[in-house]
Every structure is written in C-alpha cells, then in structure tokens.
VMD Tcl script that draws the C-alpha trace (Angstrom):
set ca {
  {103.63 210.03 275.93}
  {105.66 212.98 276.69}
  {109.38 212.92 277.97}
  {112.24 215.17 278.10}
  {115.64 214.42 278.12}
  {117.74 215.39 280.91}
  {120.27 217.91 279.96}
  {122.16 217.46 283.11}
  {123.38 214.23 282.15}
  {127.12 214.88 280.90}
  {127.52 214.14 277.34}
  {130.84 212.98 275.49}
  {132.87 214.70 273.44}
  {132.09 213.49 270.39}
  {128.26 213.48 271.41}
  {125.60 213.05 268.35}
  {124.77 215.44 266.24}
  {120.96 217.42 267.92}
  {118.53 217.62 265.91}
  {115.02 218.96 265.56}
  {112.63 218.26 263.11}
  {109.71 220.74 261.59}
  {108.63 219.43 258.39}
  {105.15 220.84 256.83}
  {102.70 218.52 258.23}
  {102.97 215.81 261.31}
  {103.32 213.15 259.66}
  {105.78 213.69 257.58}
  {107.47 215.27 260.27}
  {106.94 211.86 262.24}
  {107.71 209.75 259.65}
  {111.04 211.88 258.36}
  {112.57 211.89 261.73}
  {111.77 207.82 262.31}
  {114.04 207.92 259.00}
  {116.80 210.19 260.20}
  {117.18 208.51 263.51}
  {118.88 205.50 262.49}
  {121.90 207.56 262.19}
  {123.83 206.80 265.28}
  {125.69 210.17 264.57}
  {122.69 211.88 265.02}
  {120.44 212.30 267.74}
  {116.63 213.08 267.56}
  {115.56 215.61 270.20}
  {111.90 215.77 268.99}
  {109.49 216.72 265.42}
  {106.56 219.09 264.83}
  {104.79 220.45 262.46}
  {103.06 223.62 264.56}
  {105.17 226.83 264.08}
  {104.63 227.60 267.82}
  {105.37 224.49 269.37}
  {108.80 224.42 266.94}
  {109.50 228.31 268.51}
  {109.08 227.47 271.75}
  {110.87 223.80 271.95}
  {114.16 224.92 269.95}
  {114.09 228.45 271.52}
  {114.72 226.70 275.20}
  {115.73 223.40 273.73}
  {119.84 222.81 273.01}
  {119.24 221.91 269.58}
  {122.37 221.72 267.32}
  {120.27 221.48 263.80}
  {117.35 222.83 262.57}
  {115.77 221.05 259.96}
  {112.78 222.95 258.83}
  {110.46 223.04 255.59}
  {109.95 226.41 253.68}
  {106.36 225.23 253.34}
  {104.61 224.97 256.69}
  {100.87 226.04 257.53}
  {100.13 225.45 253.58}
  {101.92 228.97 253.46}
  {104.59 228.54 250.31}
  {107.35 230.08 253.24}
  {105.80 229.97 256.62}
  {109.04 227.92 257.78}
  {111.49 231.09 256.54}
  {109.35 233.39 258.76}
  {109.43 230.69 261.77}
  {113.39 230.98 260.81}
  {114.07 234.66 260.75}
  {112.25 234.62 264.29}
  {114.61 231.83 266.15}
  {117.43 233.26 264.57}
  {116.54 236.19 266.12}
  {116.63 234.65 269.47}
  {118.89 232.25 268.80}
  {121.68 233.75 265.94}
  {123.98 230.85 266.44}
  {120.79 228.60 265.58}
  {122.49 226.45 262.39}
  {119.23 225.35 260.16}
  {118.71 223.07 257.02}
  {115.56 224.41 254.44}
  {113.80 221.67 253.14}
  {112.92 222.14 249.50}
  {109.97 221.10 247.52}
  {112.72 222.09 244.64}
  {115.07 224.46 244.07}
  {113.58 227.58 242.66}
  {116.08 230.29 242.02}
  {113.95 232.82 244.36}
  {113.57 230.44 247.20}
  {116.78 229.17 247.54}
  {118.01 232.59 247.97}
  {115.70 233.48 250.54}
  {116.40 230.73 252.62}
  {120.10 231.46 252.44}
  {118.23 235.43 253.08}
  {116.41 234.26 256.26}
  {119.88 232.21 257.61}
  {119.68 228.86 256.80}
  {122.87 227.09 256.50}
  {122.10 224.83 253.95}
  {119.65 223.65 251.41}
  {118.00 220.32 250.80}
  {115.64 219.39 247.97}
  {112.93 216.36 248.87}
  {113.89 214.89 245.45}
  {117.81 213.59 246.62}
  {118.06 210.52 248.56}
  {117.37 210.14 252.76}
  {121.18 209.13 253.34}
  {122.34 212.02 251.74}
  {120.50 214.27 253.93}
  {122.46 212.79 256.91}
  {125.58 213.21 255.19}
  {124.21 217.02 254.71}
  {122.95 217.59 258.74}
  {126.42 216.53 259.84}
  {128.12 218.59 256.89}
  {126.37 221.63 258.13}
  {126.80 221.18 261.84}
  {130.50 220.55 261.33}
  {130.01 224.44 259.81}
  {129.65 223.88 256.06}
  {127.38 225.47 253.81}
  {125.75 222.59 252.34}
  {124.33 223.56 248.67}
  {125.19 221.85 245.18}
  {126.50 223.88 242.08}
  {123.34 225.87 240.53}
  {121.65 226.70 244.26}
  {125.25 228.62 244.73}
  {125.08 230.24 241.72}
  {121.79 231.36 242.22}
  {123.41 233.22 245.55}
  {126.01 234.32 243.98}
  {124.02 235.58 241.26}
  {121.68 237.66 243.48}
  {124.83 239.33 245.36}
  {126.47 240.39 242.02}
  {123.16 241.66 240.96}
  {123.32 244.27 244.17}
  {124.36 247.69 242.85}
  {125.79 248.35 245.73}
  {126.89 245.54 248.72}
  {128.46 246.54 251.60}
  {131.11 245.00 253.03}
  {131.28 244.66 256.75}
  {134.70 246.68 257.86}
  {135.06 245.07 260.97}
  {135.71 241.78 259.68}
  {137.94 243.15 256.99}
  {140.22 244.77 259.42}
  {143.03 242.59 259.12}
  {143.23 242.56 256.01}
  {145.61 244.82 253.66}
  {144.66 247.68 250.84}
  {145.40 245.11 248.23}
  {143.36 242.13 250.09}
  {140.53 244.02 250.77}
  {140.10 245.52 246.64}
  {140.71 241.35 245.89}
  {137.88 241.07 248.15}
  {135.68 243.35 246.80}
  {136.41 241.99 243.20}
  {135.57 238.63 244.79}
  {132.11 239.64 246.29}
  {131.35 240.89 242.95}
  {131.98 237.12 241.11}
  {134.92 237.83 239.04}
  {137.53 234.95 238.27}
  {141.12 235.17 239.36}
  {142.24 236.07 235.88}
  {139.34 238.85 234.98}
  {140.65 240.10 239.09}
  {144.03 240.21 237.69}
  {142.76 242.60 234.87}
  {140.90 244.82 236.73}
  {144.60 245.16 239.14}
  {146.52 244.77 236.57}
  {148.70 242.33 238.52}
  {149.28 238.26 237.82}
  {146.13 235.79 237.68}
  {149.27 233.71 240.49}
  {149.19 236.93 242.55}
  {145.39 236.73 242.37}
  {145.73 233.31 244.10}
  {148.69 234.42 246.69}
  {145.79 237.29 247.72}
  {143.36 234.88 248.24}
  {144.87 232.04 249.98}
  {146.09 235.15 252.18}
  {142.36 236.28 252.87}
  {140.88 232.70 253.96}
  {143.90 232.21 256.42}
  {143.21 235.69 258.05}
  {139.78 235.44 257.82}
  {139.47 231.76 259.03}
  {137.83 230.34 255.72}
  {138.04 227.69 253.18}
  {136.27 228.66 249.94}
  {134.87 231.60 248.18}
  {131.47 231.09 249.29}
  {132.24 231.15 253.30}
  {134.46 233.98 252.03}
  {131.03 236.06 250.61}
  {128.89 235.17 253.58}
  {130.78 236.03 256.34}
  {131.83 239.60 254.99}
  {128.69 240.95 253.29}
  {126.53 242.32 255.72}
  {124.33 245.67 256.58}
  {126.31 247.65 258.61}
  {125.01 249.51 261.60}
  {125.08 253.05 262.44}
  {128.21 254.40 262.40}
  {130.01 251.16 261.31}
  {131.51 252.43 258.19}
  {130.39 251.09 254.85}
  {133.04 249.67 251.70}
  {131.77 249.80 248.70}
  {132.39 246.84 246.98}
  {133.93 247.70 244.01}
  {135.25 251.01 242.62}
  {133.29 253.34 241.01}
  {135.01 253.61 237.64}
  {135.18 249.74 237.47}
  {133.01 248.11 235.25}
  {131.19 245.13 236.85}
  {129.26 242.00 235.11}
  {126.97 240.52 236.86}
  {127.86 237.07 237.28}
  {126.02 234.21 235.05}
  {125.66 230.84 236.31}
  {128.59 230.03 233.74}
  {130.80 232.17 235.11}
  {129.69 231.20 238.86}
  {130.95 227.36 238.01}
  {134.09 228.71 236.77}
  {134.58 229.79 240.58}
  {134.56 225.87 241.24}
  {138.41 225.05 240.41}
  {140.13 222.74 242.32}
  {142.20 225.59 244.34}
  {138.79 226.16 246.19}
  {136.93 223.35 247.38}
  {133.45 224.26 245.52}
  {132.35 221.03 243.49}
  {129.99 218.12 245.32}
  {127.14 219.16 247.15}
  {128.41 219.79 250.44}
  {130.23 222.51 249.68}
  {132.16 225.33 251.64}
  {125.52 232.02 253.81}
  {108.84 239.48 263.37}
  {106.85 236.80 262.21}
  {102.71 237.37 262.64}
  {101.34 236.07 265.64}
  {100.66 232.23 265.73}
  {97.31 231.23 266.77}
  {97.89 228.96 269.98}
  {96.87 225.26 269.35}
  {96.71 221.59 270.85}
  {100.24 220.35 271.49}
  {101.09 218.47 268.49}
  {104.88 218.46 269.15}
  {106.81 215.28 270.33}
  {110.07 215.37 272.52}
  {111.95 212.31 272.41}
  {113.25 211.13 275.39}
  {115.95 208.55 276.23}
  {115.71 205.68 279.00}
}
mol new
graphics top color blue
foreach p $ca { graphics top sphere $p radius 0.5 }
foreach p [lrange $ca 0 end-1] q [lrange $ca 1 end] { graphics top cylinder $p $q radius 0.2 }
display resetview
C-alpha cells in the first residue's frame, strides 16, 4: 500500500528530523529504516533501493536527510553519482554516505560528490541516529582518520583556490592565516611562516570563524575552497616562495586541540540514464 503524507498539514517547530532512506538493496533499505524509525526525533518519509525512484521521490519530496549507500546497483559508487545529480537539483540537499568501510579514496569522494557526513556499517544503529540529527543540525559528521583523509587530499592540491567572495570580510592578515590553514599547518608552524606569535595565530582564527560564521577548522576548509567561476577571481592558497608539507595524518590530529572542537565523531565538506523499472519505492504515510 501506497500513501503520501500531506504536506499541508502544519508542522511544529521543533518537527522531526525527514528522512529518506536509499540503501543498496530493498531490503536492507526496508529493514534499516524499520530500525531508524524508532527514533521519535526522526521521521521516516519513505526507503528505496532503485536510483530512479530515490531521484524522483527526494527531488519533489521535502526531505531533510539523505541517507544513501555508495554501493547501489552492485556498482562500487552508483549512490555518489545518484548524489552529485540531486545535489544538482537540490544543492541544499544535506546527505549521509553509507560505508561498507572507510577507504581513504571513498571517503573523499563522498565528501567530493557533497555528502555531509560519513557512516561506516561496522558502528552501532544508535549512533547513526545520533549522526542524522548531528548532520541535520549542520555538522559534518566524520571521526578522526576519515578527516584526515580530507584534509590530506586538499593539502595534496598544488594549487586550491580559495573562493574570494566568501573571504571578503576578512583582513590581509586573516585571509594569509587562511590560506596557511587550507594548507594543514598548525598554529605554531602558521606562526613561523608569519613570523608572528603561535597566541596571535589563535586571535586570527577565532577572528575568522566569527566572521565567517564557523566553529572548527574543518567547516572553516569546506566552506571556502571552491572552483571559482569565470571572472570570480582566484587566491592562491599559499605564497609562492612558501614552502608547503603536505599534511600527514599525524599532523592532521594535531589540528584536534581542544581550542577547536575536532575530537568524537561528530565533528565540526550527470549521472547515465537509469533504465525505468517497477516501483519498488515505499512512501510512508501517517494516519
């Protein structure tokens, strides 16, 4: 039996968190869901495993959370395609990856394809709820080595671009702190390259996330790298007779003080055509 809710229906303020389910076959889609729904903070608008029933449902659909597998249509990342496209249509779209484990290369293509978070089938069902409200509440949600496999593959870029726009507000010296930031130095090996005080390091930085609306140095990377388009103009992100390591995962942790909010998991970045099938796809309804 079909049914659709009625979005009409005026919802409190502090409704549930909306969720949609696409995991990489129907019954564990089905049966993942059933598990999820005994949240009371969360509220199940419907499951499928069919990329094109999942595109059209949470393209028209107000779904809050996707939470989709990177393995769908025994394709390794079918789901990251099937994300790229709804993001497309939808870019506010916030989306949870589910992981058969966390591969250094897949993790950062999920994060590549706009998934706001990370979830490996391994960790426990009640942590996953803790993660779909962590994300919707507009954390990243990732634990220690999936960041520093992200920050590891931005360092590794020759050279990022930094999106000027966004770094409008900020100062001369803000924006080279930046810069030195996006490239995964520490505060004190920052201080070095300015030659200024690891404690005026930290004065720049708490400066940056207030302008910039931000808690951590991870939100910090993710909302300022970008491409630029035409005629935007481009930053490089560090100067050019700088000397830059690329960071290791040791020195990623090292990011993790206390100043900055980065240990515990839930911490605060055209597909093919689909062949048409049967409707596999289940909306849940409510009395």
């Amino acid at each position: 039996m079909l049914a659709i809710r009625n979005e009409s229906v005026s919802q409190p303020l502090c409704r549930p968190v909306r969720l949609f389910v696409a995991d990489s076959s129907s019954i564990s889609s089905e049966l993942l869901a059933g598990a999820i729904a005994k949240d009371s903070a969360i509220d199940l608008l419907g499951f499928s495993a069919n990329p094109t029933e999942v595109l059209r449902i949470v393209s028209s659909a107000s779904v809050d959370i996707l939470l989709i597998s990177a393995h769908m249509e025994e394709e390794p990342q079918r789901g990251l395609l099937l994300l790229q496209q709804l993001r497309s249509a939808r870019p506010g779209l916030r989306a949870i990856v589910l992981l058969d484990s966390s591969k250094p290369a897949v993790v950062v293509e999920c994060f590549r394809s706009g998934a706001c978070g990370v979830f490996c089938r391994s960790n426990e069902i009640q942590l996953l709820r803790k993660c779909i409200v962590a994300v919707h509440s507009g954390q990243i949600w990732a634990n220690s080595v999936e960041l520093s496999f992200v920050l590891a593959d931005l360092a590794a870029a020759q050279r990022c671009q930094l999106d000027a726009k966004r770094l409008a507000l900020l100062s001369a010296k803000e924006k080279e702190v930046v810069r030195w930031l996006v490239e995964g130095l520490t505060n004190r090996e920052i201080a070095e390259a300015l030659q200024i005080s690891s404690h005026t390091v930290k004065n720049y930085i708490f400066k940056v996330f207030d302008k910039l609306g931000v808690s951590n140095r991870v939100e910090l990377v993710f909302q300022v790298l970008s491409r630029p388009a035409d005629g935007v103009p481009q930053i490089n992100c560090a100067p050019e007779k700088a000397a830059v390591t690329p960071i290791t995962r040791e020195a990623s942790l090292k990011m993790q003080d206390n100043s900055f909010g980065l240990s515990k998991p839930n911490v605060t970045a055209v597909l093919d055509p689909v062949t048409p099938r049967r409707s596999s796809a289940q909306i849940v309804g409510s009395d």
